[in-house]
C-alpha positions in Angstrom: 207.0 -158.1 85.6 208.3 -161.9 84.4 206.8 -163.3 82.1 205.2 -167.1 83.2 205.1 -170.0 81.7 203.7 -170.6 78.3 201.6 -174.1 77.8 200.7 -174.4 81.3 197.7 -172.2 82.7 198.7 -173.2 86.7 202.5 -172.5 86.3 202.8 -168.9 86.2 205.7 -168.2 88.8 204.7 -164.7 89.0 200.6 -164.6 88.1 199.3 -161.3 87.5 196.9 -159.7 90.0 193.2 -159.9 89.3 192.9 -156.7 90.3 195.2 -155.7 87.9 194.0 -157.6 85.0 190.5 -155.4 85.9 192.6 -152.2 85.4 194.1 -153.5 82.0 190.9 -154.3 81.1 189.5 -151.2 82.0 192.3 -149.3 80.4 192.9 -147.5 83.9 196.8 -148.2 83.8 199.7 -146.0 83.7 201.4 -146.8 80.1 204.2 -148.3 81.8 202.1 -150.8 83.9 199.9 -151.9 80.7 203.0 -152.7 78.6 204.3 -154.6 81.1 201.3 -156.7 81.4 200.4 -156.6 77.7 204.3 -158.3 77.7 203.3 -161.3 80.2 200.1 -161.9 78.8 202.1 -162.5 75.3 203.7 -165.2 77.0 201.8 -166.8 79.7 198.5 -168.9 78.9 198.1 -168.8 82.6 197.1 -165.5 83.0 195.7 -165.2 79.4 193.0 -167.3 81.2 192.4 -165.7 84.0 191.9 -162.2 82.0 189.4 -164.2 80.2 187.4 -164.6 83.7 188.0 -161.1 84.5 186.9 -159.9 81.6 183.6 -162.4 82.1 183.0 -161.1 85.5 183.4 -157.5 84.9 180.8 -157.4 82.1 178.4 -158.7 84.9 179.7 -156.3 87.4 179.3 -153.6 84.5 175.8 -154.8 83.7 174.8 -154.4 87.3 176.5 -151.4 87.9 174.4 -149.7 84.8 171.1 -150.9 86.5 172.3 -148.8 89.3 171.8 -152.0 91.9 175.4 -151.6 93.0 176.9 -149.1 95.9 180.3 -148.4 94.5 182.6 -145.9 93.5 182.2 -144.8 89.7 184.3 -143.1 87.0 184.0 -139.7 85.0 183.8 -142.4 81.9 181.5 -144.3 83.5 179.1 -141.4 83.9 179.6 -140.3 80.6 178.8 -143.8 78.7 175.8 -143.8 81.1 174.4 -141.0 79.6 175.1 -141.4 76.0 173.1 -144.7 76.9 170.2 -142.4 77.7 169.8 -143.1 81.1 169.0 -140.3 83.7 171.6 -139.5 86.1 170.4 -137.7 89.1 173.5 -136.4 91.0 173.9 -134.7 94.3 177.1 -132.7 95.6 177.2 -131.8 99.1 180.0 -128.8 100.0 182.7 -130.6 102.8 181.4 -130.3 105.9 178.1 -129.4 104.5 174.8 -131.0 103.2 172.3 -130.9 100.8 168.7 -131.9 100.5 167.7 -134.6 97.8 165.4 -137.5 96.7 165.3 -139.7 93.8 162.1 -140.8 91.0 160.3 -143.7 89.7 162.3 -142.3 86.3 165.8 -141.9 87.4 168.6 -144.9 86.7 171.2 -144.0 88.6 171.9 -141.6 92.1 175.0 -140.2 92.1 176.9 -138.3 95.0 180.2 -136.3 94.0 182.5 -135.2 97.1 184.6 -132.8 96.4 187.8 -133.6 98.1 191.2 -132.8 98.2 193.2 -136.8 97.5 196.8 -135.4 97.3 199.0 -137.7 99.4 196.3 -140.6 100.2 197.3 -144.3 99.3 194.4 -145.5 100.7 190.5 -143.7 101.6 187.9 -145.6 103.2 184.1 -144.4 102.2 182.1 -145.0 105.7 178.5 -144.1 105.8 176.7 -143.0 109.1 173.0 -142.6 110.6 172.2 -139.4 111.3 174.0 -139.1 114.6 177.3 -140.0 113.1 177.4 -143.8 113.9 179.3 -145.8 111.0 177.2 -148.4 110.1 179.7 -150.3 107.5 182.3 -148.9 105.0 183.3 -149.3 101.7 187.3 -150.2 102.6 190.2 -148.8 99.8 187.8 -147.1 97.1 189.8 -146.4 94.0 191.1 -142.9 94.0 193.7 -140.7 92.0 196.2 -138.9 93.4 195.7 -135.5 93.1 192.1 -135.6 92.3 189.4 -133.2 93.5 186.6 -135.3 94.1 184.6 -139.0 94.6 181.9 -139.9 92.7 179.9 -142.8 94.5 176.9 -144.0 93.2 174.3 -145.2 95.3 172.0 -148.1 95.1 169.0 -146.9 92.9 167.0 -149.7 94.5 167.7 -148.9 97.9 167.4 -145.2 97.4 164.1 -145.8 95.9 162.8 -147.7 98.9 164.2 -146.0 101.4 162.2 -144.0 103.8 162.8 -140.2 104.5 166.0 -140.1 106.4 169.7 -138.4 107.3 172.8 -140.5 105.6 175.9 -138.8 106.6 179.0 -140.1 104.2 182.6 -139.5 105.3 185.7 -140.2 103.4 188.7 -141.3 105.8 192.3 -141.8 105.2 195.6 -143.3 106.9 198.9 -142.2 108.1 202.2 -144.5 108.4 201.1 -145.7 112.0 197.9 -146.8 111.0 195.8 -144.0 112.4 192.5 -142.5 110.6 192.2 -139.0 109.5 189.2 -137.8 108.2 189.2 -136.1 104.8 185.7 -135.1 104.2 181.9 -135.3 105.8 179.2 -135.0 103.6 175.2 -135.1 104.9 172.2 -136.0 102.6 168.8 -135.1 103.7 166.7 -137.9 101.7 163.7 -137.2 101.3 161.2 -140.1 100.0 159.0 -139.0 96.7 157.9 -142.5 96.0 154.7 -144.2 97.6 154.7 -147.7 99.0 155.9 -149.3 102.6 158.9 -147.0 103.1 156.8 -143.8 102.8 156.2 -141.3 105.5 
């Protein structure tokens, strides 16, 4: 990675990711990568900058994410800091191919689902969710995912979860071969069932 410009923040000839600068951030580089962006940053004002703005817009990302309002794909580290934080986790692990019953409370922070899955080989996965006749009703397109690991750990909306009425949500985890063409790594099925009263109530 060249190193940009120093003195002028909109001169970098070679400008570092954003998404990148989220994963130094993060610490979720390989050593390699990190010293080579530790290196540009040294030198280039530019993208010292713009790590600034990452680092701005991840905190709120982080804040929302520990309010359990987002639908995203979470770390081991993340769950763990969650918890030290003393907030309940309620978590849900459906076998491939499977499904499991569950429900969330008016005292849990954050709903968790961990889908065991085998990643080996898969540059990019796809998390699709489905009514409960297997219709895709959106996607969450190129999660982040480690080679080689054995499972996903999405965390659901605790807002939505918490208004939602009893219903099927079937999750599926989908990768892609050289030509483009989608092969399915995993289906998962949750059985929600609603424990809370109010408009969404059966």
């Amino acid at each position: 990675m060249s190193v940009g410009n120093q003195g002028d923040p909109g001169n970098c000839p070679n400008p570092i990711d954003a998404a990148v600068l989220a994963d130094y951030w993060l610490a979720a580089l390989a050593k390699s990568e990190e010293e080579a962006v530790e290196e540009h940053l040294l030198g280039c004002d530019g993208c010292g900058a713009r790590l600034t703005e990452v680092i701005a817009l991840a905190g709120g990302v982080r804040n929302l994410a520990r309010k359990g309002c987002l639908r995203m794909v979470v770390s081991e580290a993340f769950l763990k800091r969650a918890a030290e934080d003393g907030l309940r986790v309620r978590e849900y692990a459906p076998p491939p191919g499977g499904g499991v019953e569950c429900t969330v409370t008016a005292d849990d922070d954050i709903l968790i689902g961990r889908l065991a899955v085998s990643l080996s080989g898969a540059s990019r996965v796809d998390l699709c969710f489905c009514d409960e006749r297997g219709l895709e009703q959106f996607r969450l397109p190129d999660i982040p995912v480690q080679d080689g690991a054995s499972s996903v750990v999405y965390q659901e909306s605790i807002t939505f979860a918490k208004a939602a009425p009893t219903t099927t949500m079937i999750v599926r985890l989908v990768t892609f071969d050289e030509a483009g063409s989608e092969r399915m790594l995993g289906e998962y099925t949750f059985h929600h069932t609603r424990s809370l009263p109010g408009p969404g109530a059966w």
